[in-house]
MARPAVEX-719834 format. One record per residue: residue number from 0; x, y, z of N, C-alpha, C in turn. Coordinates in steps of 0.1 Angstrom, whole numbers, plus 2048, in hexadecimal, padded with zeros to 3 digits. Example, Ala and Ser with C-alpha at 12.3 -4.5 7.8 and 13.67 -1.06 7.14 Angstrom:
BEGIN
   resi    nX    nY    nZ   caX   caY   caZ    cX    cY    cZ
      0   884   7C7   84E   87B   7D3   84E   884   7DF   84E
      1   880   7EA   847   889   7F5   847   881   800   84F
***
This chain:
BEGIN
   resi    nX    nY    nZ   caX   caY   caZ    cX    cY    cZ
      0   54F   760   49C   550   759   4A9   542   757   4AF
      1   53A   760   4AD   52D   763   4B5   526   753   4AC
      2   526   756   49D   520   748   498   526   741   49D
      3   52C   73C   49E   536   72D   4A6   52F   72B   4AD
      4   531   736   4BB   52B   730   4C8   51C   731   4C9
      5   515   735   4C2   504   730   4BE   500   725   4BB
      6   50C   71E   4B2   50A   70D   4B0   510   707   4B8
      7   519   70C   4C0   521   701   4CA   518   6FC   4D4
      8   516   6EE   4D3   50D   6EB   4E5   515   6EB   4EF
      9   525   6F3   4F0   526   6F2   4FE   525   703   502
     10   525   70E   4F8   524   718   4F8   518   722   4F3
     11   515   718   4EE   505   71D   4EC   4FB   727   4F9
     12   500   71D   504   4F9   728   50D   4F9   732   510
     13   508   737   50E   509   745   514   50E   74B   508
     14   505   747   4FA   508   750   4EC   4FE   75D   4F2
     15   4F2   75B   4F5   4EA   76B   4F4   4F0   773   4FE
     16   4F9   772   50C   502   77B   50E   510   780   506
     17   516   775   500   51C   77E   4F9   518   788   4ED
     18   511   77D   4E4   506   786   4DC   506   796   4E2
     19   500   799   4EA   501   7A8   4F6   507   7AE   4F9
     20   514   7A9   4FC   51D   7AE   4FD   526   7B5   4F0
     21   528   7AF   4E1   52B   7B6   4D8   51F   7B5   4CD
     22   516   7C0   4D3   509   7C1   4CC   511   7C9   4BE
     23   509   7C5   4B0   50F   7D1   4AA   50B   7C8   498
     24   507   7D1   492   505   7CC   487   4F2   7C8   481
     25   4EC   7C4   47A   4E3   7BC   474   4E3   7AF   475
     26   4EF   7A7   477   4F0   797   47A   4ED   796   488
     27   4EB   7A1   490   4EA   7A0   49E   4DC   796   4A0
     28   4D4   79C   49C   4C6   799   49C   4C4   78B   491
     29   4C7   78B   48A   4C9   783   47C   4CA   778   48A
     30   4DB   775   492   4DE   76D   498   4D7   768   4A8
     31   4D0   770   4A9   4C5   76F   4B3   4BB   767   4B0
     32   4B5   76A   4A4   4A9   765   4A0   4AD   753   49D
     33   4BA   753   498   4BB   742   496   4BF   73F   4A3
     34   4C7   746   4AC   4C3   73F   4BD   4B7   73B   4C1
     35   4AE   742   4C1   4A5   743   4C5   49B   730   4BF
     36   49F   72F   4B3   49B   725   4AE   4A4   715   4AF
     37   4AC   71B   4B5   4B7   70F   4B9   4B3   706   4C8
     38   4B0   6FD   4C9   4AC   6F0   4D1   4B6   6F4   4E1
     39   4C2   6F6   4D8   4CD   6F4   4E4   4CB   701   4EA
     40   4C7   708   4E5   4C7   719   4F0   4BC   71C   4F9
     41   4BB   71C   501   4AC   71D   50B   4A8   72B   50C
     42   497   72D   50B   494   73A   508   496   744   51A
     43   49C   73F   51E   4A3   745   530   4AF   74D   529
     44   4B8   745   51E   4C3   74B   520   4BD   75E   519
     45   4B7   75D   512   4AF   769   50D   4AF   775   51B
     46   4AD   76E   522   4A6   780   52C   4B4   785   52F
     47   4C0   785   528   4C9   78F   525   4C3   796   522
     48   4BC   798   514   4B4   79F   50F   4AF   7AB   519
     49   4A9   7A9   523   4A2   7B0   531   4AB   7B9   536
     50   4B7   7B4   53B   4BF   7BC   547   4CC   7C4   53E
     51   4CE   7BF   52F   4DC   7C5   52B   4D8   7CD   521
     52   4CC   7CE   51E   4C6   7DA   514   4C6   7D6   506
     53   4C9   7C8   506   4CA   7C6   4F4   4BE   7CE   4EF
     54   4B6   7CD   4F2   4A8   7CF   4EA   4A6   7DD   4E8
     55   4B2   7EC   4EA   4B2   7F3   4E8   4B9   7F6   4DA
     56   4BB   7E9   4D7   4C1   7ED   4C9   4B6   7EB   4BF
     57   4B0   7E6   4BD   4A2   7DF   4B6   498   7EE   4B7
     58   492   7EE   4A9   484   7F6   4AF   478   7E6   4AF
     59   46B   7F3   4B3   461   7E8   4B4   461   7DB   4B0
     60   45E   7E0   49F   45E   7D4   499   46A   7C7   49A
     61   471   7CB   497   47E   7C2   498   480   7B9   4A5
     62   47A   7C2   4B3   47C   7B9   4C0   46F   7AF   4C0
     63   466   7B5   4BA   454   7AD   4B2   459   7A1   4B0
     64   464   7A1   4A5   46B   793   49E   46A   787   4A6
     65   479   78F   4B1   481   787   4B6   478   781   4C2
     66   46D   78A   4CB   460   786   4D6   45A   77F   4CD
     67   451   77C   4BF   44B   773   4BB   454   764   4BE
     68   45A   76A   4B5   468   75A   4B6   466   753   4C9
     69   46D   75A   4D0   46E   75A   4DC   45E   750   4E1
     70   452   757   4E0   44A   751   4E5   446   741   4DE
     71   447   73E   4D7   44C   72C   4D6   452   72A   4DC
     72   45D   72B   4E3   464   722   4EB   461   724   4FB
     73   461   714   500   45C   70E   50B   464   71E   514
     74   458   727   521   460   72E   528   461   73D   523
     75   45F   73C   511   462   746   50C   457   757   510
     76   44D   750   511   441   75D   514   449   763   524
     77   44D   75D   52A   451   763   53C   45A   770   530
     78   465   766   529   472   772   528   469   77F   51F
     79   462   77A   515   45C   786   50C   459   78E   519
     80   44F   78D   525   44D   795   529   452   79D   52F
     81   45D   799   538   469   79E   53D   470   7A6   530
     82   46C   7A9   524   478   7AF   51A   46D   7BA   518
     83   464   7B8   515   454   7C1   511   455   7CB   51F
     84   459   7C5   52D   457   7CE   538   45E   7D8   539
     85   46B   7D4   538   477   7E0   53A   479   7E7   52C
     86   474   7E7   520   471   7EC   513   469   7F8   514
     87   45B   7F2   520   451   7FE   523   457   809   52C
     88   45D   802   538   463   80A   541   470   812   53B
     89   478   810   533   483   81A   531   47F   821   524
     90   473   823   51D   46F   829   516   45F   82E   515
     91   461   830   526   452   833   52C   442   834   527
     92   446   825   520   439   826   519   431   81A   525
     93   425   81E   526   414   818   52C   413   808   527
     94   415   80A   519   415   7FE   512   419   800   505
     95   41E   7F2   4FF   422   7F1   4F1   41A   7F6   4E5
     96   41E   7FA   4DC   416   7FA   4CD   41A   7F0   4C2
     97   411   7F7   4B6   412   7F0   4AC   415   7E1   4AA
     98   41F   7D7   4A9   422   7CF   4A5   427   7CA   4B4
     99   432   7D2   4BC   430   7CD   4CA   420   7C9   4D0
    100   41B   7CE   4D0   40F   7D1   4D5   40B   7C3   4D6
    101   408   7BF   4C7   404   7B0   4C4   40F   7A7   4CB
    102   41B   7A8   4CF   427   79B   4D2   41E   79C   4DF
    103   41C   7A9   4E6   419   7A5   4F5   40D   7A3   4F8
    104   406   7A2   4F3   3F9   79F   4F3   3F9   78D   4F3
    105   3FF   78F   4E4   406   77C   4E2   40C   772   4F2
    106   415   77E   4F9   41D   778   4FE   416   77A   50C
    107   40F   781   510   402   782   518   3F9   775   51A
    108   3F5   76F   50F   3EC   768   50A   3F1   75A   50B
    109   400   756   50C   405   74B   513   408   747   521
    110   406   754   529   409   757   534   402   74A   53C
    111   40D   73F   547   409   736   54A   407   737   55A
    112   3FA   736   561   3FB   73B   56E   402   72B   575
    113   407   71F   56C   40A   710   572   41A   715   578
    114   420   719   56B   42D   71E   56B   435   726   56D
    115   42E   732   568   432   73D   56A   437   745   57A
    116   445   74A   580   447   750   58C   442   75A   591
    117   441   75B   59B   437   767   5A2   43D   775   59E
    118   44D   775   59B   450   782   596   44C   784   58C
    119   44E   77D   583   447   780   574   43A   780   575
    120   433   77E   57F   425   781   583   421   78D   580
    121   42A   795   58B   42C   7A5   58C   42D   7AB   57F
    122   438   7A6   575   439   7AC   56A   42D   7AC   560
    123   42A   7A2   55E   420   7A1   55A   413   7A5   558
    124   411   7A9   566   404   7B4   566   405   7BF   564
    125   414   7C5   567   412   7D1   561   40E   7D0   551
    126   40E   7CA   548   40F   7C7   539   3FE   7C4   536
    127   3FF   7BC   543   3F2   7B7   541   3E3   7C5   541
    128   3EB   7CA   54F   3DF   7D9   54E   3E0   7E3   548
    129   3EA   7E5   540   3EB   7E9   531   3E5   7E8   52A
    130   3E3   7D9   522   3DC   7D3   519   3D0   7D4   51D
    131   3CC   7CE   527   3BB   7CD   52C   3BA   7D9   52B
    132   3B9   7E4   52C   3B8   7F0   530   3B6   7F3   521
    133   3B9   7EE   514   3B6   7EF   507   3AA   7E1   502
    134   3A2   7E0   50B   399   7D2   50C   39D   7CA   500
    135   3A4   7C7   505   3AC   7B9   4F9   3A6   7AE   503
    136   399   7AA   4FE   38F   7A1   505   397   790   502
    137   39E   791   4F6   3A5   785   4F6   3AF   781   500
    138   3B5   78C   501   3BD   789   50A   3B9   788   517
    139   3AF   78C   51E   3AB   78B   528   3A6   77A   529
    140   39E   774   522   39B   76A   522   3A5   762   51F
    141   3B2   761   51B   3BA   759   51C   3C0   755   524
    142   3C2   761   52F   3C6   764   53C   3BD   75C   546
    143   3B1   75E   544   3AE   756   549   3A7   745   548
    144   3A9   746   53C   3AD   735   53A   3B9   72F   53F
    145   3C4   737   540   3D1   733   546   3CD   732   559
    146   3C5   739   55D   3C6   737   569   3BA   72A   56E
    147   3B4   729   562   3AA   71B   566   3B1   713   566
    148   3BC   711   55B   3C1   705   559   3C6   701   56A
    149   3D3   70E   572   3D5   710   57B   3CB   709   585
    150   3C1   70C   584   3B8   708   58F   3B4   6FC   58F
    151   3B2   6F8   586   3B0   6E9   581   3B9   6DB   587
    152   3C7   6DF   58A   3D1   6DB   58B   3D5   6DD   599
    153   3CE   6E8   5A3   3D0   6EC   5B5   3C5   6E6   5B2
    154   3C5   6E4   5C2   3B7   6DE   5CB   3B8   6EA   5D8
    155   3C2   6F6   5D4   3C1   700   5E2   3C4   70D   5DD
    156   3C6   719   5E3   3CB   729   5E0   3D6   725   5E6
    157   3E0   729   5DF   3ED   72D   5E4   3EF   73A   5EA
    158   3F1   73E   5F5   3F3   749   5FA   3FD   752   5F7
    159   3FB   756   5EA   403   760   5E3   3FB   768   5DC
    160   401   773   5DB   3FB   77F   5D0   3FA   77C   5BF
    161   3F5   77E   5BC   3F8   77D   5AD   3F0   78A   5A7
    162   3FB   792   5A2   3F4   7A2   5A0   3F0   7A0   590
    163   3F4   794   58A   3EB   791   57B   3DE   78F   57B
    164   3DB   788   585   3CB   788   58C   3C3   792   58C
    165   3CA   79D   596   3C6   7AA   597   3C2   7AE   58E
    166   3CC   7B3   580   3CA   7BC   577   3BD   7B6   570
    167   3BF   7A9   56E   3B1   7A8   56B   3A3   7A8   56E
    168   3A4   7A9   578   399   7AB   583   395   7BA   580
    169   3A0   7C2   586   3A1   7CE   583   39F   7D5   574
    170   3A1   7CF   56B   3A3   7D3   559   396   7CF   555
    171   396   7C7   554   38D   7BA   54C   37F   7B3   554
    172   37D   7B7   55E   375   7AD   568   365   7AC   562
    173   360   7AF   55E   354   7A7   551   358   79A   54A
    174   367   79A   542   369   78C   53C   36C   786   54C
    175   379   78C   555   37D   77F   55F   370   77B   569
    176   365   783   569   35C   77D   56F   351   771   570
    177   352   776   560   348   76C   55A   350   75D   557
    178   360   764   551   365   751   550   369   74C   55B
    179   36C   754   566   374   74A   571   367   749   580
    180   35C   74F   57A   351   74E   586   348   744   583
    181   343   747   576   33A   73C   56E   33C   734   562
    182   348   731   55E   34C   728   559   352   720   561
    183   35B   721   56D   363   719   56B   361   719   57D
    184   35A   709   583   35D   704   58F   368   708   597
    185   375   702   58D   380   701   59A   383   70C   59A
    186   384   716   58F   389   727   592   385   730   59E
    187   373   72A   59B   36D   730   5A8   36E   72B   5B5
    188   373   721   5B8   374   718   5C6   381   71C   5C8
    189   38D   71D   5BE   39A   720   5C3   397   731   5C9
    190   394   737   5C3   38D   74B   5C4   388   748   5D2
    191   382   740   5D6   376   741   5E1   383   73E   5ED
    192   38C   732   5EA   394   72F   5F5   39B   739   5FA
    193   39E   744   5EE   3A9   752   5EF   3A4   75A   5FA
    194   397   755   600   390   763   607   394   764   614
    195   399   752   616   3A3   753   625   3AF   758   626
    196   3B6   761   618   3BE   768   61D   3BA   775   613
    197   3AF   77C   61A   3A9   78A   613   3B1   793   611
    198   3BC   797   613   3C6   7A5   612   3D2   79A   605
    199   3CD   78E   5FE   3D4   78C   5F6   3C9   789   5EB
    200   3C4   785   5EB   3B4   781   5E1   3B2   786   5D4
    201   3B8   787   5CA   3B6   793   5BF   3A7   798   5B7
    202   3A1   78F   5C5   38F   797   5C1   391   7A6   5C7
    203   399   7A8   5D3   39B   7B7   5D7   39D   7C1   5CB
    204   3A0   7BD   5BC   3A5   7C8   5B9   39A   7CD   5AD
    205   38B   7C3   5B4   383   7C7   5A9   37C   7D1   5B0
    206   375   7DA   5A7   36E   7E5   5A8   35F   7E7   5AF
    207   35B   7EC   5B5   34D   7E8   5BC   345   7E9   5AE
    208   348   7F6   5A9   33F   7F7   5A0   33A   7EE   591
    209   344   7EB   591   347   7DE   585   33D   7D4   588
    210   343   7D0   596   341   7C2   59A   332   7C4   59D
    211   32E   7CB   5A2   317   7D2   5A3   313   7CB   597
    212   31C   7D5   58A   312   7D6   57B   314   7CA   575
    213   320   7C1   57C   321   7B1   574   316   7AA   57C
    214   316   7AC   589   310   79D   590   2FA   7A7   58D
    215   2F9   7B2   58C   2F1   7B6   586   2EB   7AE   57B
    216   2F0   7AB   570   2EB   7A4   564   2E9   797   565
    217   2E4   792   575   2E3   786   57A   2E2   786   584
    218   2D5   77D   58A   2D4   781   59C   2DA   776   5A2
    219   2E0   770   59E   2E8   765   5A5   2F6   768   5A2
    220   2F5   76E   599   307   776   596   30B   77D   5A8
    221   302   77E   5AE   302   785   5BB   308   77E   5C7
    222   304   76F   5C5   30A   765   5CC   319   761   5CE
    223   318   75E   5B9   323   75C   5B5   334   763   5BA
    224   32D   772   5BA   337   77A   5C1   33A   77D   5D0
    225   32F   778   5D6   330   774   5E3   33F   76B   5E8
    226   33C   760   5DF   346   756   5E0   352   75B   5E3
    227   358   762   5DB   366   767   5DA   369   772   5E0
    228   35C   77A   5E5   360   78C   5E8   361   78B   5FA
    229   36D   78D   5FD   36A   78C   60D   364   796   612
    230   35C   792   61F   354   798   625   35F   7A6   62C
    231   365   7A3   633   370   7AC   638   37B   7B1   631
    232   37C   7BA   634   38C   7C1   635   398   7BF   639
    233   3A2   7B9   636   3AC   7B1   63D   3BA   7B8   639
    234   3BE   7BF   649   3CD   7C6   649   3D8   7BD   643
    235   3E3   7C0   645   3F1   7B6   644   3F1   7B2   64F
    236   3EB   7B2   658   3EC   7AC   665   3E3   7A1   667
    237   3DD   7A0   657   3D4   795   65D   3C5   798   666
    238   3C4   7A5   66A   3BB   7AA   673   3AD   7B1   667
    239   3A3   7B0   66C   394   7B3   669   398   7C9   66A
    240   395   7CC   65E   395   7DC   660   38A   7DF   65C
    241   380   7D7   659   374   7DD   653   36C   7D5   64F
    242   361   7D5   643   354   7D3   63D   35D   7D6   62E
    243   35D   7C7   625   35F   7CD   619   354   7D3   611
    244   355   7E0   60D   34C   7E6   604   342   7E0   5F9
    245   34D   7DA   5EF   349   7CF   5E8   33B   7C3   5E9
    246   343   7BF   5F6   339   7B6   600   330   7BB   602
    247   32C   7C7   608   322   7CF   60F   319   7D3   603
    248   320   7D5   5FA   314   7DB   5E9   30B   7CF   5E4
    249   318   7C3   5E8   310   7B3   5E0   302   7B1   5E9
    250   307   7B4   5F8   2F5   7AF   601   2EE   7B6   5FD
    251   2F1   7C7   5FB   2E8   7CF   5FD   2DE   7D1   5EF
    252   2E9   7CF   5E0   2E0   7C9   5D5   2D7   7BC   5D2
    253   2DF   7B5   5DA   2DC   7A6   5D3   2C8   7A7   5D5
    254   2BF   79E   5CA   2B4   79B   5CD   2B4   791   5D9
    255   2BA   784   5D7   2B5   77E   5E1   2C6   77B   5EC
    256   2C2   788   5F6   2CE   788   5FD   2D6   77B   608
    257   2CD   773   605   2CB   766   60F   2D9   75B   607
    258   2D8   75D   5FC   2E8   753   5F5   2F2   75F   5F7
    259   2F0   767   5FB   2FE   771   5F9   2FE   771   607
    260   2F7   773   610   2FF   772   61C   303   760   623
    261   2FB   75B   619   302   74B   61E   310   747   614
    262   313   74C   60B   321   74B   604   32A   755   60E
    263   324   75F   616   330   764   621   32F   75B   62C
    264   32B   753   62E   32A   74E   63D   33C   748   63A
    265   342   747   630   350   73F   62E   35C   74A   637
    266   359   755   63B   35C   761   63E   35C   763   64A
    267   351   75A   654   352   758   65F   35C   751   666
    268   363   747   663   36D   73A   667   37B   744   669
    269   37D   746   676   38B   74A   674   395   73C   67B
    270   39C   73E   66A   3A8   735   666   3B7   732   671
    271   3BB   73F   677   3C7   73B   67F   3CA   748   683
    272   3D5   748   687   3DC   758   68E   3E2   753   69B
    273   3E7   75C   6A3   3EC   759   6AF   3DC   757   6B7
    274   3DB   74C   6BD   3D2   748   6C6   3C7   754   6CF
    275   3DA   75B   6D5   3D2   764   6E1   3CD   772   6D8
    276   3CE   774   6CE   3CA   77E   6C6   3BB   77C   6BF
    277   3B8   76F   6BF   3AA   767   6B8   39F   772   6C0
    278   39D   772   6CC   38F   776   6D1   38E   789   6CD
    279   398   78E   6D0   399   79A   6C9   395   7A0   6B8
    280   39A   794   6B3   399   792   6A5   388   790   6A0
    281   382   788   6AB   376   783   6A6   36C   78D   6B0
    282   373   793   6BB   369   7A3   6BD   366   7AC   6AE
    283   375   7AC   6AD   373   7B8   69F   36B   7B5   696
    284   36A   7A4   690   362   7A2   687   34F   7A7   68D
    285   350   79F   69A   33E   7A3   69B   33D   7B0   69A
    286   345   7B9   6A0   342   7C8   6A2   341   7CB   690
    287   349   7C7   687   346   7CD   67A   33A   7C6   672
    288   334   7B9   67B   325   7B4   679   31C   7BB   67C
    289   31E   7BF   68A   317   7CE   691   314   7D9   68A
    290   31F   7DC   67E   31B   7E5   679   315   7E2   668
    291   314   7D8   664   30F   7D2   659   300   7D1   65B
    292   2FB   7CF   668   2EE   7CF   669   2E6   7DA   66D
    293   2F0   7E7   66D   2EA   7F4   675   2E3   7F7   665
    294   2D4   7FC   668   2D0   804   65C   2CA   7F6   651
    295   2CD   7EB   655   2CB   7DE   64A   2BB   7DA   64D
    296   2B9   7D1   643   2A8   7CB   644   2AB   7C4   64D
    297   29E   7BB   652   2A1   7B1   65D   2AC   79E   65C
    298   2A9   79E   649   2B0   792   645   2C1   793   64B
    299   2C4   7A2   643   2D4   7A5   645   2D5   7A5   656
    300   2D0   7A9   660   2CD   7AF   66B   2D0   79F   672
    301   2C7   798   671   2C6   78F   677   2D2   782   673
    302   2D5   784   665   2E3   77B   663   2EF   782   669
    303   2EE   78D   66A   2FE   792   673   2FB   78C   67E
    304   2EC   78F   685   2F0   78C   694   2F4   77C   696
    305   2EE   775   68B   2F2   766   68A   300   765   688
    306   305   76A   681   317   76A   67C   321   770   68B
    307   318   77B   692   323   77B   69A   321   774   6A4
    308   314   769   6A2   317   75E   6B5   31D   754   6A9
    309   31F   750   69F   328   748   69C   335   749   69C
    310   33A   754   698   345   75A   69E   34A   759   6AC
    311   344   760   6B7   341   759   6C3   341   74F   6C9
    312   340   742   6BF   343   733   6C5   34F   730   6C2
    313   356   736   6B7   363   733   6B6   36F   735   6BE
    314   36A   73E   6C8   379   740   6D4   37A   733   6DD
    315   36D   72F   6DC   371   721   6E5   37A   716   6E4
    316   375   717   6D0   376   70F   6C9   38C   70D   6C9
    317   38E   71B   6C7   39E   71B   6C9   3A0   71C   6D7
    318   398   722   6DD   3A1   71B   6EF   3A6   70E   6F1
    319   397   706   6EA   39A   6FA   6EF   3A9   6F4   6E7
    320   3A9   6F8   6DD   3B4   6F7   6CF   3C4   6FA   6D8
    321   3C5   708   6DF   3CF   708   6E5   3D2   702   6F0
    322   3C6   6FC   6F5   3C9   6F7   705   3D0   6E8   6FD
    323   3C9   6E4   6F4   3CC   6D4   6F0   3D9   6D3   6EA
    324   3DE   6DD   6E2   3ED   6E3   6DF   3F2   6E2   6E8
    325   3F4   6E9   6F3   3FC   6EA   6FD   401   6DF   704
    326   3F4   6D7   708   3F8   6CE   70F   401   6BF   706
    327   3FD   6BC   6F8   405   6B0   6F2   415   6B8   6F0
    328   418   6C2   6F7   427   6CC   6F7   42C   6C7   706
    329   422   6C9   70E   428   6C7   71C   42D   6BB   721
***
């Protein structure tokens, strides 16, 4: 029966749930693997696989098979990872071995930031900081070839998290710094636009100390990280809580601190919020300018005090914004 409805195109779709349903045998897999290669079956209907536990029947190798197969078809890398995720979690492993090891690394390595959903985002990096975390330098750079492509294709940051980002940032930030800072324009201009919404940015998740010893092996590397590292600390509320650390290491190493504090000046522009909350918002900021220049040379000293009268002109700048609101309402 199960053959039948594998070739039938009107039942084809819902063969890998039944499949699952009377799991049982060596043709199981046998019959999976020619699904899997069949035109009419879409690699979606697969994340059965995920939620009904097929994949507890398979050791490594054998679910190796059926995830290589899998990753040729259009869509197929989302499901591999979604089957690799809940594989690690109910059998509390950190990350895959042997022969798995390689599917996910594979299936890693297609990972499409064009297509791919923000859940499978999430999944994803857990696999992903796994792997990086075993400097599989390949895979890091694939990852982020996937996200140039990405960038290549926006002309803006989408104001969403993407914790794939992170891990790399986090894992791997020597390869993602060098390919998505200095290779690649739009990676870096899309990175830089992220800093207007800093409590989402996945530069946050890089390391101070990392990020010193990379922009170290280059005194314009110092700049470069300027671009994308916000100056402040940013609650869920959108509110200024501080001096990013980060930020504060890049002025205080950089040789010539004059491009690093002009790549922050992008840091000064506040973007929106509730109107009557703006002048409060841009107190906080001078006061943590206030304290950026306590103890500083006269260059850093004298660009805070510059940054907080620019700051300073901007309450006008939205008064007048709400007064002119109001009135095309009235």
């Amino acid at each position: 029966m199960l053959d039948a409805a594998a070739k039938d195109p009107i039942f084809a779709g819902v063969f890998v749930f039944l499949q699952i349903q009377v799991l049982s045998g060596a043709g199981a897999l046998q019959r999976l693997r020619q699904a899997l290669a069949a035109d009419h079956i879409s690699a979606a209907e697969f994340s059965h696989l995920i939620y009904a536990g097929l994949h507890r029947a398979f050791d490594d190798d054998a679910l190796a098979s059926v995830i290589d197969v899998l990753l040729t078809r259009p869509g197929g890398p989302q499901v591999a990872l979604g089957i690799l995720e809940m594989r690690m979690l109910e059998q509390g492993r950190d990350a895959p071995a042997g022969r798995l090891m390689e599917s996910c690394c594979d299936a890693l390595s297609r990972y499409d930031f064009r297509t791919t959903a923000d859940s499978m985002g999430v999944t994803a990096s857990r696999l992903a900081a796994s792997v990086l975390a075993t400097e599989r330098t390949d895979v890091a750079k694939a990852l982020c070839r996937s996200f140039v492509a990405w960038a290549k294709g926006n002309a803006a940051w989408i104001c969403e998290r993407n914790e794939i980002l992170e891990a790399l940032f986090r894992q791997a930030p020597n390869v993602t710094l060098t390919e998505l800072l200095l290779r690649s324009p739009e990676a870096r201009e899309r990175l830089a636009d992220a800093k207007r919404f800093a409590s989402w940015t996945p530069v946050v998740a890089l390391s101070v100390e990392a990020a010193v010893e990379w922009a170290g092996q280059e005194p314009s590397r110092f700049a470069a990280l300027a671009e994308v590292v916000p100056l402040f600390l940013i609650d869920r509320f959108d509110k200024a809580s501080g001096l990013n650390p980060l930020a504060v290491e890049l002025i205080r190493n950089s040789p010539n601190k004059a491009l690093v504090l002009d790549a922050f000046e992008r840091d000064l522009r506040i973007s929106g919020g509730l109107v009557s909350e703006i002048p409060l918002e841009i107190e906080r900021r001078q006061k943590l300018l206030a304290s950026l220049a306590d103890g500083a040379d006269a260059e850093v000293a004298d660009w805070s005090a510059k940054a907080a009268r620019e700051l300073g002109s901007q309450v006008s700048y939205w008064a007048n914004w709400a007064q002119e609101r109001h009135e095309r309402f009235e």
